[in-house]
C-alpha positions, -999 to 999 in steps of 0.1 A, spaced: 906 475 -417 884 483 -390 856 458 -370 824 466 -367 791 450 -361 760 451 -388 726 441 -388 715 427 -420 676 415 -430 676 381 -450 646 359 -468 661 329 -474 643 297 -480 649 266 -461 636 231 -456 633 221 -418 628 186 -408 606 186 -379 602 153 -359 568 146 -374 583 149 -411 604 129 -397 583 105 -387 559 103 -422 590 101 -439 605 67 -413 569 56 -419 571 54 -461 598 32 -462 587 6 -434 576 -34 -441 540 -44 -429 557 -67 -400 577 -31 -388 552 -5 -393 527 -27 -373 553 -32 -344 557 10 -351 521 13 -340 519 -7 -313 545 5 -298 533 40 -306 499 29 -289 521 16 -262 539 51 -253 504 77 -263 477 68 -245 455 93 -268 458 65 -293 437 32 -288 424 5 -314 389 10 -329 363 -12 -322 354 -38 -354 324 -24 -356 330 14 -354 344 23 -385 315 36 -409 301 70 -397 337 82 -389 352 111 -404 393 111 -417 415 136 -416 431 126 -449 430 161 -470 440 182 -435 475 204 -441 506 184 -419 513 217 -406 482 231 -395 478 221 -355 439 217 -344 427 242 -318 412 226 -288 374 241 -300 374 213 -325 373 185 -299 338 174 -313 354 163 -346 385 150 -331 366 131 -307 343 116 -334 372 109 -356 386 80 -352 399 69 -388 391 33 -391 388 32 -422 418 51 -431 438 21 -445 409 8 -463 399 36 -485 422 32 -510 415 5 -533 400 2 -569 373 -15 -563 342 -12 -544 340 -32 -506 314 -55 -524 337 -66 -552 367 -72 -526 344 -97 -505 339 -112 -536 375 -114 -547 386 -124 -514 389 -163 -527 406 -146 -556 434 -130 -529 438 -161 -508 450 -181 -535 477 -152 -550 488 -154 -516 519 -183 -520 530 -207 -489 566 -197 -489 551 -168 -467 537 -183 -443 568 -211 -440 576 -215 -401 609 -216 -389 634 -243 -392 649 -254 -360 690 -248 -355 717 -270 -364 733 -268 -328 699 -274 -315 690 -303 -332 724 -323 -325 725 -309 -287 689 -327 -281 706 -359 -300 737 -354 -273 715 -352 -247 697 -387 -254 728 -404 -256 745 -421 -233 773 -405 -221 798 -393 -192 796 -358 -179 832 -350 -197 819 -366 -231 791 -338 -229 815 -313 -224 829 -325 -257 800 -324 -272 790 -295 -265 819 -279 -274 825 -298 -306 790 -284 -316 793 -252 -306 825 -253 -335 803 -257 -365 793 -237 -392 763 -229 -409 772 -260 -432 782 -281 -404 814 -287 -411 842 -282 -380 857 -250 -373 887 -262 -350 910 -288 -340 903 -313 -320 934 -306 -299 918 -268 -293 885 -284 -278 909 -309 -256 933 -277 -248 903 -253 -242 881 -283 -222 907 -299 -203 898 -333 -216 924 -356 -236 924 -356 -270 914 -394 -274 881 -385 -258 874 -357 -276 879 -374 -311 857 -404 -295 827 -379 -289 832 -365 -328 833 -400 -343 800 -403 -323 786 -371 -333 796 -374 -371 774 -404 -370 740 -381 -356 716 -368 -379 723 -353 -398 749 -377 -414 781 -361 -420 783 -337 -400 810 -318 -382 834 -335 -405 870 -313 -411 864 -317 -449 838 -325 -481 862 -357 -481 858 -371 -446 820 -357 -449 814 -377 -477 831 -411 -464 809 -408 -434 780 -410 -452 795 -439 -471 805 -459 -441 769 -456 -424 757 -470 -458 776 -495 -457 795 -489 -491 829 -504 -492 840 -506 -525 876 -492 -526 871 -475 -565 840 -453 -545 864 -448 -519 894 -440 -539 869 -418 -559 856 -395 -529 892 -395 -508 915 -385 -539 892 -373 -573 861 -350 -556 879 -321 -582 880 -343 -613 846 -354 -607 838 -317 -602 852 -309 -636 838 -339 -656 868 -351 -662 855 -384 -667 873 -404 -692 909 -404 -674 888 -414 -641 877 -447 -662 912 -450 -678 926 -451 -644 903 -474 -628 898 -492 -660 864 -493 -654 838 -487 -683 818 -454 -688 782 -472 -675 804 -482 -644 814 -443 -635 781 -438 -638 769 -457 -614 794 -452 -587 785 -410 -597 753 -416 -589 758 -425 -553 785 -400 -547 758 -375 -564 728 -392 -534 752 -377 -509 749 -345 -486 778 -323 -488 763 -298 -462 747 -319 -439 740 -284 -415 728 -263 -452 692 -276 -444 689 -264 -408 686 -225 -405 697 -208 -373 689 -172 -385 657 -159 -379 628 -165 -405 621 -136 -429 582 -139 -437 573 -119 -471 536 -105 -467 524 -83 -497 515 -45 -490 488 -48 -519 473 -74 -542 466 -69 -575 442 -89 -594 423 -93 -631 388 -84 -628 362 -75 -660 392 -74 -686 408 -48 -660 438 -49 -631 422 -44 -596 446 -27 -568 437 -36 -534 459 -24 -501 465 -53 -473 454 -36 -442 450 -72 -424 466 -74 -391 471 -33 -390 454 -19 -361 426 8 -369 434 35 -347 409 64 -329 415 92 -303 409 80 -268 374 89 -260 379 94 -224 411 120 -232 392 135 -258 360 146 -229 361 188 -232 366 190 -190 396 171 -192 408 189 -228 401 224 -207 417 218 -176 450 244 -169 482 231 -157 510 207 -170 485 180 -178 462 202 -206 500 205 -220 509 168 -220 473 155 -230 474 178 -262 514 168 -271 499 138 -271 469 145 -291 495 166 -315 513 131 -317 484 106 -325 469 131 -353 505 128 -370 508 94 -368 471 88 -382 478 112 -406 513 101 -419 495 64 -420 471 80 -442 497 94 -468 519 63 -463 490 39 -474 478 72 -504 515 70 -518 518 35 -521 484 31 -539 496 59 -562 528 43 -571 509 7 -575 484 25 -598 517 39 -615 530 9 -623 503 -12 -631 497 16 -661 535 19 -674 542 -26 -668 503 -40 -680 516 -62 -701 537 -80 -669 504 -85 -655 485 -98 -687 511 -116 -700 541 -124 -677 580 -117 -666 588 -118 -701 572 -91 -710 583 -64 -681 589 -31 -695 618 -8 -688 612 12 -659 631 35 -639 621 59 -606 620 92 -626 594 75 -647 566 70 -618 577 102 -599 567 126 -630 537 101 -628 529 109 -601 541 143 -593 562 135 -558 599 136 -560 621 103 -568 634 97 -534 596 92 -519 593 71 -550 624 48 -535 615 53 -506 572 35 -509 593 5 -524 616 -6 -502 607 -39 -488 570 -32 -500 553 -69 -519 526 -68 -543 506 -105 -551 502 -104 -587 485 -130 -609 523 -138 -617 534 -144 -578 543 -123 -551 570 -96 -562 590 -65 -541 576 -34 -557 617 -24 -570 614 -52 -591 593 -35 -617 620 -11 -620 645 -20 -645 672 -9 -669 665 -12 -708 681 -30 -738 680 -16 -774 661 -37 -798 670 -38 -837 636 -21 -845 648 12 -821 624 0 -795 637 -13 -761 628 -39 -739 634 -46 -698 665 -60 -683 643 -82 -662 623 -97 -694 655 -107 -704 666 -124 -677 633 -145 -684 640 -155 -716 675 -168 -710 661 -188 -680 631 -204 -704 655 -210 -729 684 -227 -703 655 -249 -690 643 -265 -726 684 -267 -745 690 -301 -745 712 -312 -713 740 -326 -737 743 -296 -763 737 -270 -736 738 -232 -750 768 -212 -747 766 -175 -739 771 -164 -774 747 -191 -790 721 -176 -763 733 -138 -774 727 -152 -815 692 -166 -800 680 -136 -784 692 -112 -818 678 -142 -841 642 -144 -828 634 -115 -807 662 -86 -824 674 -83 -790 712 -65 -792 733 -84 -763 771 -91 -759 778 -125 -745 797 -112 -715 759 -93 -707 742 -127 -712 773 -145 -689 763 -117 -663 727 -122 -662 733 -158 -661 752 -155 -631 728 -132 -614 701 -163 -624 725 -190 -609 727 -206 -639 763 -228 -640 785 -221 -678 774 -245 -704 803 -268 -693 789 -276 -662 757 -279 -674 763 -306 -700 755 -342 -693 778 -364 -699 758 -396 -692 
């Protein structure tokens, strides 16, 4: 069979992701706290893009409808240069500007305090400023510092005390001096080896000496863990009331003294779009506070400097190129997300009139045909996206949920479920709490709901809600 070369005509058809589809497409799926950093530093890096003045935004034309792919020639400078956008986050909204300053009481108060919560400050931190007031030898801070540096996240103590004396060339004596010394810091308890020794810390700073608490927290933490009550009062020979009490202090104790100080880096939660109840209807407002409103550079956008030949007409309109896609990818970022709010407002109204408990089934495929864009752009909008509702503040996925069959053929959301079981775990009675199966008989009984128990042992899980065994009261 002989070689031979061929020339051969083919249409084919063929996506190609150029950098600024790129870009829109980074863009969609970005928080408010990254796609603000996104700008600036994008304002940072272009210097065709600056921020608008506050009071420059109403005579300016957008460039909302123009094609992605259709480059501006330079003889349209006049628009470009009296373009600047500002209002291109703000144009979306149900509502006229009048109602929103009217609403904007309305807004503040859906907004919820968890997210504006400021950091905590660290664990190490805390006890290393404690260390430093102390009085103490240069070697005993060494310790320290080292014994500290061995905790966990719950402050307990992640090595020997040997290891710190090894690793520090200090004696061993010292070394468990400076932990006695620390254990006793605030908080209480901590850098202890075990729950045990955590737990008789606090009860020597407290000054509890009975020997039955004692005996209890050294040798019974796992029968007290699993209610095994009755031998514990059979062996003490103590009666019921008496347990009781001495539970109660053991129950007054910290078991993590380092659980409440967070080294990790707040996460602040600040909703892409609020949506509130206005005339018997559900308003949709974007949250464009804090973004920047961007506009081209006036003194880059002058014709001389647009004309001029050479490498720098060819930098100042790559740049130009650049700004108009970022404007314009802001634009159908802030048009998509609107769209999918809208979406689900329609296909979950009664979650907004009504509540959690009555959340529809949902699923991506559902708002996409809504909407006509494809699932993925869908996904994509709601990831880490927040919408204050009259209900609370809630990431835009969780309106998306899977469906259980009712006895009536109708269906009803995973996430309504989930409700129900909560409600109904917070009003059993503490000392006949509901098993899985009595809450499966509840939900078929009164609301035709078909669940297994091992579906309502899931969900309960997924709620943190402990088995019924462990959520009896004894006492």
């Amino acid at each position: 069979m002989g070689l031979e070369l061929r020339q051969h005509l083919k249409l084919t058809q063929q996506l190609v992701m150029t950098p600024q589809l790129q870009q829109a497409i980074k863009l969609l799926q970005l928080s408010r706290f990254e796609l603000l950093e996104a700008v600036q530093q994008e304002m940072l890096e272009n210097p065709m893009l600056e921020e608008a003045p506050a009071d420059a935004a109403e005579n300016n034309e957008t460039i909302a409808e123009e094609s992605t792919n259709q480059e501006l020639a330079v003889g349209e400078a006049d628009l470009m240069r009296n373009a600047d956008w500002e209002n291109y986050l703000g144009d979306f909204s149900s509502t006229s500007k009048e109602v929103q300053f009217k609403e904007s009481e309305a807004l503040e108060e859906m907004m919820s305090y968890e997210a504006r919560l400021s950091g905590k400050p660290s664990l190490e931190g805390h006890l290393l400023w404690q260390l430093c007031l102390s009085n103490i030898s240069e070697e005993e801070e060494i310790a320290g510092e080292a014994l500290i540096a061995s905790l966990d996240s719950q402050g307990y103590l992640t090595t020997t005390t040997e290891e710190i004396a090894s690793e520090s060339l200090l004696p061993v004596s010292l070394v468990e001096s400076v932990l006695y010394r620390i254990q006793r810091f605030d908080p209480v308890g901590v850098a202890a080896r075990s729950p045990q020794e955590c737990l008789l810390i606090q009860l020597d700073v407290l000054g509890q000496e009975d020997p039955i608490l004692l005996s209890l927290v050294a040798d019974h933490l796992e029968d007290i863990e699993k209610r095994r009550y009755k031998p514990l009062a059979r062996k003490f020979k103590i009666q019921m009331e008496d347990l009781k009490t001495y539970l109660d202090i053991i129950q007054s104790l910290d078991p993590m003294p380092g659980s409440s100080y967070g080294s990790a880096e707040t996460i602040f939660v600040s909703p892409d779009v609020f949506v509130y109840e206005y005339e018997n209807d559900f308003v949709i407002v974007m949250n464009d506070d804090g973004l920047p409103k961007l506009q081209l550079n006036p003194f880059y956008m002058d014709e001389n400097r647009l004309a001029v030949e050479g490498p720098d007409r060819e930098y100042l309109h790559d740049k130009m190129r650049s700004a108009l896609w970022l404007m314009k990818s802001l634009h159908q970022r802030q048009r998509t997300l609107y769209k999918v709010m809208e979406s689900i407002v329609r296909f979950q109204r009664p979650f907004f009139e009504e509540g959690v408990t009555k959340l529809n089934p949902l699923i991506l495929k559902d708002v996409a045909d809504d909407i006509e864009m494809h699932e993925s752009t869908v996904s994509r909008i709601t990831t880490s996206k927040y919408v204050a509702t009259p209900h609370g503040i809630f990431e835009l996925k969780f309106f998306f949920n899977s469906a259980l069959e009712m006895d009536d053929g109708s269906q009803i959301g995973s996430e309504s479920v989930k409700a129900i079981i909560k409600k109904l775990v917070s009003e059993e009675n503490p000392k006949k709490p509901y098993s899985d199966e009595k809450i499966a008989d509840i939900l078929k009984a009164e609301l035709d709901v078909n669940i297994a128990r091992r579906t309502v042992a899931k969900y309960r899980a997924v709620l943190g809600i402990e088995s019924s065994s462990k959520r009896k009261q004894v006492f």
